[in-house]
TIMI-2910 file (N, C-alpha, C, CB; in pm, 1 decimal, decimal comma, always signed):
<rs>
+----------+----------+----------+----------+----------+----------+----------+----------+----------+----------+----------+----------+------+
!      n_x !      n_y !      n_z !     ca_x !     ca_y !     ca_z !      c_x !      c_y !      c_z !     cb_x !     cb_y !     cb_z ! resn !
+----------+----------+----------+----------+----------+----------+----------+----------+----------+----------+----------+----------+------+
!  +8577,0 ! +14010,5 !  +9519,0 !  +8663,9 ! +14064,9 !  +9417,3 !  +8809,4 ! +14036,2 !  +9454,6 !  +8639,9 ! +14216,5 !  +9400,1 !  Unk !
!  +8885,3 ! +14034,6 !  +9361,2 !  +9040,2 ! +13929,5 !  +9329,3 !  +9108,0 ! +14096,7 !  +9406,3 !  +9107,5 ! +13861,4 !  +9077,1 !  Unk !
!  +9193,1 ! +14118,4 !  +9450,0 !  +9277,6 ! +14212,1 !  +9507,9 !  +9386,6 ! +14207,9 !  +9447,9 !  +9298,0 ! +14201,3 !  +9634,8 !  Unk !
!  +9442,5 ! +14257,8 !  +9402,1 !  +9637,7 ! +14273,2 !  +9329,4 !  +9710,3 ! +14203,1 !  +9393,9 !  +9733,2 ! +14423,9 !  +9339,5 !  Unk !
!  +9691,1 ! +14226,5 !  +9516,7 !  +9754,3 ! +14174,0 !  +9609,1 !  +9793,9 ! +13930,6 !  +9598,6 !  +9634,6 ! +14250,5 !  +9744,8 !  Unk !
!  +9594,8 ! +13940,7 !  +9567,7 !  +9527,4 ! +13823,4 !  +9604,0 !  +9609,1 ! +13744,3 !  +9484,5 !  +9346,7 ! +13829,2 !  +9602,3 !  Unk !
!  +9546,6 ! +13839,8 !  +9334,1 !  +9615,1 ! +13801,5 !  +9263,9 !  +9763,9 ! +13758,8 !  +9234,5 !  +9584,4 ! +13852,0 !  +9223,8 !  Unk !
!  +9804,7 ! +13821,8 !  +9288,1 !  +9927,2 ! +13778,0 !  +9263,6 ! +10015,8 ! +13664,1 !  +9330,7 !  +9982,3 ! +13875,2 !  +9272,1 !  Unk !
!  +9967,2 ! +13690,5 !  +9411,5 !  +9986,1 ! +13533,9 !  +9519,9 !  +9915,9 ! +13417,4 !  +9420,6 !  +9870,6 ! +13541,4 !  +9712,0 !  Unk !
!  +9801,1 ! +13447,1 !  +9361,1 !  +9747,5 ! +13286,4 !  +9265,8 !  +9863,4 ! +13286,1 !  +9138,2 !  +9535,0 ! +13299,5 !  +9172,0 !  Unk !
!  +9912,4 ! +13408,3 !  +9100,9 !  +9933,5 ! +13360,6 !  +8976,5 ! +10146,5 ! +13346,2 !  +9038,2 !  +9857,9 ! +13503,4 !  +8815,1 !  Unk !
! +10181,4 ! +13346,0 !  +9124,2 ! +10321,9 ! +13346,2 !  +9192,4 ! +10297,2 ! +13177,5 !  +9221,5 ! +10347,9 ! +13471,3 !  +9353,3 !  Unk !
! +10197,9 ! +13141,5 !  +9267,5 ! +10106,8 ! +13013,9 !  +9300,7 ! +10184,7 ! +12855,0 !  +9169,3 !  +9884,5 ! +13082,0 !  +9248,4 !  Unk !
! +10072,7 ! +12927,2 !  +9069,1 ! +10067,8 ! +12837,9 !  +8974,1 ! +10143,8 ! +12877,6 !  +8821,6 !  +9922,7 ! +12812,0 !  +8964,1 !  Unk !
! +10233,2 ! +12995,3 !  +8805,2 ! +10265,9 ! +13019,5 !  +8709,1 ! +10401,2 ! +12907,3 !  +8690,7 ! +10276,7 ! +13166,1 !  +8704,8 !  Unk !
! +10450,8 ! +12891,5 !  +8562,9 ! +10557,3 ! +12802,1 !  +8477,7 ! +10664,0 ! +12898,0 !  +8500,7 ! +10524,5 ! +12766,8 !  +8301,7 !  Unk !
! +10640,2 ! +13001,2 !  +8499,5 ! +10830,0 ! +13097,3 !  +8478,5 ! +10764,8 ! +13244,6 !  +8514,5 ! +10934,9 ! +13104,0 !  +8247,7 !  Unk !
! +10829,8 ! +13340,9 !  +8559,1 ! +10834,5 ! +13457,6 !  +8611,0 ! +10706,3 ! +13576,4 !  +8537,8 ! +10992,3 ! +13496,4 !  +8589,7 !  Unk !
! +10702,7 ! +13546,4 !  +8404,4 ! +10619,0 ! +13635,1 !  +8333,6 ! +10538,8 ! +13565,5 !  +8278,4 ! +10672,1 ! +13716,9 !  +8247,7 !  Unk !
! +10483,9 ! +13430,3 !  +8337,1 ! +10365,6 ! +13392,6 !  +8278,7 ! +10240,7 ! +13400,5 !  +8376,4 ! +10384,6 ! +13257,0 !  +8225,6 !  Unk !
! +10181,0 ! +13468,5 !  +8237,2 ! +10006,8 ! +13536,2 !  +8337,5 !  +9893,5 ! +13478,6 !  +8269,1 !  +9962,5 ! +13741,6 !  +8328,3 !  Unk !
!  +9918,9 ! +13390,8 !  +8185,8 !  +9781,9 ! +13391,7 !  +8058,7 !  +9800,7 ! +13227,2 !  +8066,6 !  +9815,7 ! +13488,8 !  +7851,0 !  Unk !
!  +9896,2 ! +13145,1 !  +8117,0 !  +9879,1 ! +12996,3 !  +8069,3 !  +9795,6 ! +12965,2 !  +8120,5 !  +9967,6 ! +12900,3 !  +8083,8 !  Unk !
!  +9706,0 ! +12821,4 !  +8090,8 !  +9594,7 ! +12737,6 !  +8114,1 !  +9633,6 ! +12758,9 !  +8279,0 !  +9593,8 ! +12566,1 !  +8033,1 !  Unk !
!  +9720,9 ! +12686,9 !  +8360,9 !  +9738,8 ! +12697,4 !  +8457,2 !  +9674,3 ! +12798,5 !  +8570,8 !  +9833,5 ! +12696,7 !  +8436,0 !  Unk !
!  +9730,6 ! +12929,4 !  +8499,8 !  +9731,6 ! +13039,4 !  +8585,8 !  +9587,4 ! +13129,3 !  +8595,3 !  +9849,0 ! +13125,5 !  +8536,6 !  Unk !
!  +9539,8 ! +13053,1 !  +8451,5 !  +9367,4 ! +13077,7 !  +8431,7 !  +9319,2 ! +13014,4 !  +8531,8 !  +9288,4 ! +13019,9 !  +8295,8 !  Unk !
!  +9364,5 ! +12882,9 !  +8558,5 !  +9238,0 ! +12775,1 !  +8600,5 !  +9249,8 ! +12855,1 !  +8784,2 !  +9294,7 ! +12532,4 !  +8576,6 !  Unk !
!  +9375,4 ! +12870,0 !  +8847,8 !  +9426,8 ! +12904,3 !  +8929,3 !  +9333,7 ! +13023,2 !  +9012,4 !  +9546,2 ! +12928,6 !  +8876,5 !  Unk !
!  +9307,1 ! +13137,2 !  +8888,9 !  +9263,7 ! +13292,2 !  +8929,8 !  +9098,3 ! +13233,9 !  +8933,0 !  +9311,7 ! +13450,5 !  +8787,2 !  Unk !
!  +9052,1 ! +13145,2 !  +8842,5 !  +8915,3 ! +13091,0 !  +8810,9 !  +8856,8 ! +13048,3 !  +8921,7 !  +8912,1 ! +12984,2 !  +8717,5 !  Unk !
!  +8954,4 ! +12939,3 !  +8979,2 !  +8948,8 ! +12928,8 !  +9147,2 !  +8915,4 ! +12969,0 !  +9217,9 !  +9007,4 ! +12931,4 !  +9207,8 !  Unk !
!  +8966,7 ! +13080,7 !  +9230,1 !  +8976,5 ! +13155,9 !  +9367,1 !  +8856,7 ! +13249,7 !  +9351,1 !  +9128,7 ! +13242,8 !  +9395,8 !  Unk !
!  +8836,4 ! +13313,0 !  +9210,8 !  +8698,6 ! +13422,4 !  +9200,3 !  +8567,9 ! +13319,9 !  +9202,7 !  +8695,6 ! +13530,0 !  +9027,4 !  Unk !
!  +8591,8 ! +13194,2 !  +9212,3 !  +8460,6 ! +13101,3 !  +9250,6 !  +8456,6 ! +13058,6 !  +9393,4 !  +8456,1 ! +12963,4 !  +9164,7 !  Unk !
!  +8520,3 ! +13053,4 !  +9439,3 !  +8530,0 ! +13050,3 !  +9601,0 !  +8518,8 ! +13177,2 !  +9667,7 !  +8662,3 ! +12994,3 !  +9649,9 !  Unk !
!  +8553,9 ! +13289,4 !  +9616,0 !  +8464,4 ! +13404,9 !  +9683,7 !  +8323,8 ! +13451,6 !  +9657,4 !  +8525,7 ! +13514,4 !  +9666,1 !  Unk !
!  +8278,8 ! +13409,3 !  +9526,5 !  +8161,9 ! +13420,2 !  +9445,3 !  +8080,0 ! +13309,5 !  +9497,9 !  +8188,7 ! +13411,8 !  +9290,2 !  Unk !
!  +8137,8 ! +13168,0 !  +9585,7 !  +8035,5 ! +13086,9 !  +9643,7 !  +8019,3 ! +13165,1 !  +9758,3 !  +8066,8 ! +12935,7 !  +9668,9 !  Unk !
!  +8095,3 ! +13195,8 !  +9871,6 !  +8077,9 ! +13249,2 !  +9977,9 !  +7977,3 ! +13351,5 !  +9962,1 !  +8190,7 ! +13288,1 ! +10026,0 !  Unk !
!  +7996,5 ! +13434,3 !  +9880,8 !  +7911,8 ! +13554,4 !  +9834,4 !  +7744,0 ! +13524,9 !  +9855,2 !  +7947,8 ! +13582,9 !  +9664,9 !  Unk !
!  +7717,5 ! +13382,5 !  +9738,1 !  +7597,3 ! +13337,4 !  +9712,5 !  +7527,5 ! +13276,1 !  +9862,5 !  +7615,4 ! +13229,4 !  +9592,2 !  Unk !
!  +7660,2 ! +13226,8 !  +9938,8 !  +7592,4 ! +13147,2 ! +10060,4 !  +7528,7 ! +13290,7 ! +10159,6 !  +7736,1 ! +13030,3 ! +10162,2 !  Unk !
!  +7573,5 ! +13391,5 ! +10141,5 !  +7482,5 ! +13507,3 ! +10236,2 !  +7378,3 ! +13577,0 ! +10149,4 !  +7584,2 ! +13638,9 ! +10303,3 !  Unk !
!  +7379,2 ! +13605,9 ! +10002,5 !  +7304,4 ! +13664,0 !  +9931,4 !  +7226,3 ! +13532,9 !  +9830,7 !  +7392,5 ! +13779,5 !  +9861,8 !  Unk !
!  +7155,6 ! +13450,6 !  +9913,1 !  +7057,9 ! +13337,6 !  +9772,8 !  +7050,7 ! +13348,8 !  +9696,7 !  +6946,9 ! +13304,9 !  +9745,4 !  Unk !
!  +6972,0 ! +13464,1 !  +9677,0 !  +6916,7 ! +13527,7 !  +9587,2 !  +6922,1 ! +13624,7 !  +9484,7 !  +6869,6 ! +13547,3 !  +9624,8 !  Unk !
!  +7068,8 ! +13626,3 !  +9465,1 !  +7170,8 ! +13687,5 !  +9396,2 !  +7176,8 ! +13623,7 !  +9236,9 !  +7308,0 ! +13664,6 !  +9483,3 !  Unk !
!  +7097,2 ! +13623,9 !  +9196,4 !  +7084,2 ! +13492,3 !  +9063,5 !  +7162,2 ! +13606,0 !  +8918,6 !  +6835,4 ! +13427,4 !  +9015,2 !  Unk !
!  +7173,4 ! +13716,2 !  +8915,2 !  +7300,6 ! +13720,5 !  +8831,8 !  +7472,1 ! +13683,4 !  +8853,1 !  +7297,7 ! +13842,2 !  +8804,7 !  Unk !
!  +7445,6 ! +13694,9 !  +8998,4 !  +7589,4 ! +13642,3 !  +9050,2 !  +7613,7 ! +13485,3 !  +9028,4 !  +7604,0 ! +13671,7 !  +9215,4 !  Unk !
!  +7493,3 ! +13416,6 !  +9075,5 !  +7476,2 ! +13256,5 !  +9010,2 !  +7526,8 ! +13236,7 !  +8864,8 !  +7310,9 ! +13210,0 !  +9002,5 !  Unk !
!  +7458,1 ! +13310,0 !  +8812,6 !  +7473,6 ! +13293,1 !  +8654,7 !  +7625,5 ! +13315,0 !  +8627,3 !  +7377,5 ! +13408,9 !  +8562,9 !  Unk !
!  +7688,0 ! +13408,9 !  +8683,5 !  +7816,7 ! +13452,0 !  +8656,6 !  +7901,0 ! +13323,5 !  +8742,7 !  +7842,8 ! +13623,8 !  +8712,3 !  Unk !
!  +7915,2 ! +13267,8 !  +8872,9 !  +7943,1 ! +13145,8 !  +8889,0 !  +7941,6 ! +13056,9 !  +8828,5 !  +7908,4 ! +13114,9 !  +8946,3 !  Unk !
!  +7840,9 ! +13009,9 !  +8722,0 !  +7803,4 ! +12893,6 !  +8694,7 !  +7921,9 ! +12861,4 !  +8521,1 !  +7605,5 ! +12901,9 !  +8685,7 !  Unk !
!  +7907,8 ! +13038,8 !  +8468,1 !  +7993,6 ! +13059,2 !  +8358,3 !  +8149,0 ! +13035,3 !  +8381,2 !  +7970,9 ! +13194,5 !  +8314,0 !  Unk !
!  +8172,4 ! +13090,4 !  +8508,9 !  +8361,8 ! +13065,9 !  +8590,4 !  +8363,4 ! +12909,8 !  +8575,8 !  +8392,3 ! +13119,6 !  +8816,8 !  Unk !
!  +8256,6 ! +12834,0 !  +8614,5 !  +8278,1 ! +12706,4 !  +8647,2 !  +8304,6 ! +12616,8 !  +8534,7 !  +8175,2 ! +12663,3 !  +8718,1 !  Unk !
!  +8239,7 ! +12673,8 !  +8419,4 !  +8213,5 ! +12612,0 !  +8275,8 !  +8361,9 ! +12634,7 !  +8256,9 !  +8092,5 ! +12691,6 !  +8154,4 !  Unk !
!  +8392,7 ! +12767,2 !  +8221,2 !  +8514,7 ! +12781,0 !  +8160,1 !  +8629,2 ! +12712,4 !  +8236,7 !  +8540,3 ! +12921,2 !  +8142,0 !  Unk !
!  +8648,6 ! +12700,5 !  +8389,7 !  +8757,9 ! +12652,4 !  +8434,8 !  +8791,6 ! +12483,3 !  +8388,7 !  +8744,4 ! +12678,3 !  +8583,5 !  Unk !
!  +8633,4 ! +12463,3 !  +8341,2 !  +8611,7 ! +12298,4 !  +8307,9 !  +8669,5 ! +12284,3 !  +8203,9 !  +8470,9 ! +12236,7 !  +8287,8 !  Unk !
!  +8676,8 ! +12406,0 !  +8097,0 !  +8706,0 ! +12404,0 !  +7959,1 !  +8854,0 ! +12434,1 !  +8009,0 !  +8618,9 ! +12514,1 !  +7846,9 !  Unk !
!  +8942,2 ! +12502,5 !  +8036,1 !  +9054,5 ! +12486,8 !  +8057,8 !  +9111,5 ! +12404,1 !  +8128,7 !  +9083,4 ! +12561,7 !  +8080,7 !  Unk !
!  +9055,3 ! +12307,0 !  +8225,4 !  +9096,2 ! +12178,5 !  +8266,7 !  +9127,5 ! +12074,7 !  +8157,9 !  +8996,1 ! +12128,2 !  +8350,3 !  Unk !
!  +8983,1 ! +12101,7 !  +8117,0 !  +8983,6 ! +12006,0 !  +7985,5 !  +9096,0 ! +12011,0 !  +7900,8 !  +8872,0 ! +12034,7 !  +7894,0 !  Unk !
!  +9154,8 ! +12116,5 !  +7885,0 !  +9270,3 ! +12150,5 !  +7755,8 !  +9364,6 ! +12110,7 !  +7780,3 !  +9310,0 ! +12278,9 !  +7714,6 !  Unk !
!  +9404,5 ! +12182,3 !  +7943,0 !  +9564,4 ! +12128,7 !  +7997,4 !  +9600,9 ! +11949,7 !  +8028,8 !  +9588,7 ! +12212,8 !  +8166,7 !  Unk !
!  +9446,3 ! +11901,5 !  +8057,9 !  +9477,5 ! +11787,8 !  +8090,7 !  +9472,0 ! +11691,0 !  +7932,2 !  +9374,6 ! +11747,7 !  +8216,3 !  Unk !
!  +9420,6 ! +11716,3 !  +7849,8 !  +9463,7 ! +11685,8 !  +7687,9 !  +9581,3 ! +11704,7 !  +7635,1 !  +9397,5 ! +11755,8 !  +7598,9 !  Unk !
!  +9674,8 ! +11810,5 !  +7660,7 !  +9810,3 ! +11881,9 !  +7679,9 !  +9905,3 ! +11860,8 !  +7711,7 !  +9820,4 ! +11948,4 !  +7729,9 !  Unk !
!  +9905,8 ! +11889,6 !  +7866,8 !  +9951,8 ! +11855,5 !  +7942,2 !  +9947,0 ! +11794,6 !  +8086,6 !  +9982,4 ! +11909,8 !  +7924,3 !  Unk !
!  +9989,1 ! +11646,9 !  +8097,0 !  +9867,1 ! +11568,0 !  +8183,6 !  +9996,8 ! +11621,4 !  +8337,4 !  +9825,2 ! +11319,6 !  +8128,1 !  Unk !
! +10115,4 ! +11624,2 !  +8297,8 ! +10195,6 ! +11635,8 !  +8424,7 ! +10167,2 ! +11829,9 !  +8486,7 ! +10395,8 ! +11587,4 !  +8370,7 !  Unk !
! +10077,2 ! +11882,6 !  +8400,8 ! +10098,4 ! +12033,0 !  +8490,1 !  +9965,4 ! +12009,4 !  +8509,9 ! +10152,7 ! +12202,9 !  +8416,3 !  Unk !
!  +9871,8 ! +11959,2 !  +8453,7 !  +9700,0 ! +11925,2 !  +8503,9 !  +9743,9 ! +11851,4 !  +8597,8 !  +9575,8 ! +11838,9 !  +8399,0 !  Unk !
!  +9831,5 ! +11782,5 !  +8654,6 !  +9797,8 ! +11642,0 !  +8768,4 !  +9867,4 ! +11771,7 !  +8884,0 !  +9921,6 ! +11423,1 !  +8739,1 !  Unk !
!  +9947,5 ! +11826,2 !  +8864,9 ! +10008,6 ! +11918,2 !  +8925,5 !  +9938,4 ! +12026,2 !  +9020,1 ! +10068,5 ! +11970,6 !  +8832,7 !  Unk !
!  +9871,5 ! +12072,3 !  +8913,2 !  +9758,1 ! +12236,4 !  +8916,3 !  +9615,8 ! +12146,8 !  +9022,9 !  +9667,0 ! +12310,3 !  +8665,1 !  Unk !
!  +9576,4 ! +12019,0 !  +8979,2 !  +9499,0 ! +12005,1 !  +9026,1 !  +9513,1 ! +11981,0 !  +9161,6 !  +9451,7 ! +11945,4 !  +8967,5 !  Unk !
!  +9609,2 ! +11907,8 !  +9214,8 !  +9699,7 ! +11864,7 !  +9363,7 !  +9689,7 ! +12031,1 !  +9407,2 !  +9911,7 ! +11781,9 !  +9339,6 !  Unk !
!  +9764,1 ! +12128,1 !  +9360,7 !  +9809,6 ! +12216,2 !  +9401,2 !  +9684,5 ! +12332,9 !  +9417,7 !  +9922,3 ! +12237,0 !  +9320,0 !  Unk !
!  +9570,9 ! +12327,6 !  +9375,4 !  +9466,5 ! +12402,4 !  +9400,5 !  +9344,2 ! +12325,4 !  +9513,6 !  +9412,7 ! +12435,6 !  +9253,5 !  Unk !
!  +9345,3 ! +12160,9 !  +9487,2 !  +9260,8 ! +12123,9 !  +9582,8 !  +9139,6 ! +12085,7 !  +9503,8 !  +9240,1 ! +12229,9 !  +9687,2 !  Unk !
!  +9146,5 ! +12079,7 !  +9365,4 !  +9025,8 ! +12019,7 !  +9264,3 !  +8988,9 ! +11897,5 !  +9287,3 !  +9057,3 ! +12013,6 !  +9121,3 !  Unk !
!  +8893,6 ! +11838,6 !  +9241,8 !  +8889,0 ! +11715,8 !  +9220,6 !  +8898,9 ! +11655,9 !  +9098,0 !  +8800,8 ! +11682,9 !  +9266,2 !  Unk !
!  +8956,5 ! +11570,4 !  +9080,6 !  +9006,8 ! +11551,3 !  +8932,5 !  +8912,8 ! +11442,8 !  +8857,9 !  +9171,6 ! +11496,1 !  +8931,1 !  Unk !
!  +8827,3 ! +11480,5 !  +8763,6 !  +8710,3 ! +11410,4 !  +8703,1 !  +8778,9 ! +11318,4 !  +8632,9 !  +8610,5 ! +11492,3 !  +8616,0 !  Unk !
!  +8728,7 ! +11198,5 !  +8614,7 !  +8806,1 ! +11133,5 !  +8513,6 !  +8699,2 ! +11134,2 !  +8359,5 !  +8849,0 ! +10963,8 !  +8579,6 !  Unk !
+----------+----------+----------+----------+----------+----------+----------+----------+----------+----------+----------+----------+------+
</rs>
């Protein structure tokens, strides 16, 4: 689970200007990070298959907001992706 704390460091991370919390960016950013604790999670609990399911949905959607920003905007997608450590699908 994301901490206030955690959060805010992702979205201080990848936000455009001081009060942005909702851009593609700052989605894909928080999407990140609750899938990298949600893998760790799965690597001690296997068998956790609603937590899978809920991974597998983070992963879809971060794809779908990749998808948008990099249709959008290709200089904050080339950006976000460098700056989180993605791999960038072509």
């Amino acid at each position: 689970m994301l901490t206030k704390q955690k959060k805010a460091n992702v979205i201080k991370k990848t936000a455009k200007h001081e009060s942005d919390t909702g851009s593609a960016a700052v989605q894909i950013g928080l999407l990140s990070r609750r899938i990298d604790e949600l893998a760790s999670h799965l690597k001690k609990n296997h068998k956790d298959n609603h937590s899978r399911r809920g991974l597998l949905q983070m992963v879809a959607d971060r794809r779908s907001h990749l998808k948008y920003l990099k249709k959008h905007d290709k200089k904050e997608y080339d950006k976000v992706v460098t700056e989180l450590g993605l791999k960038a699908s072509e």
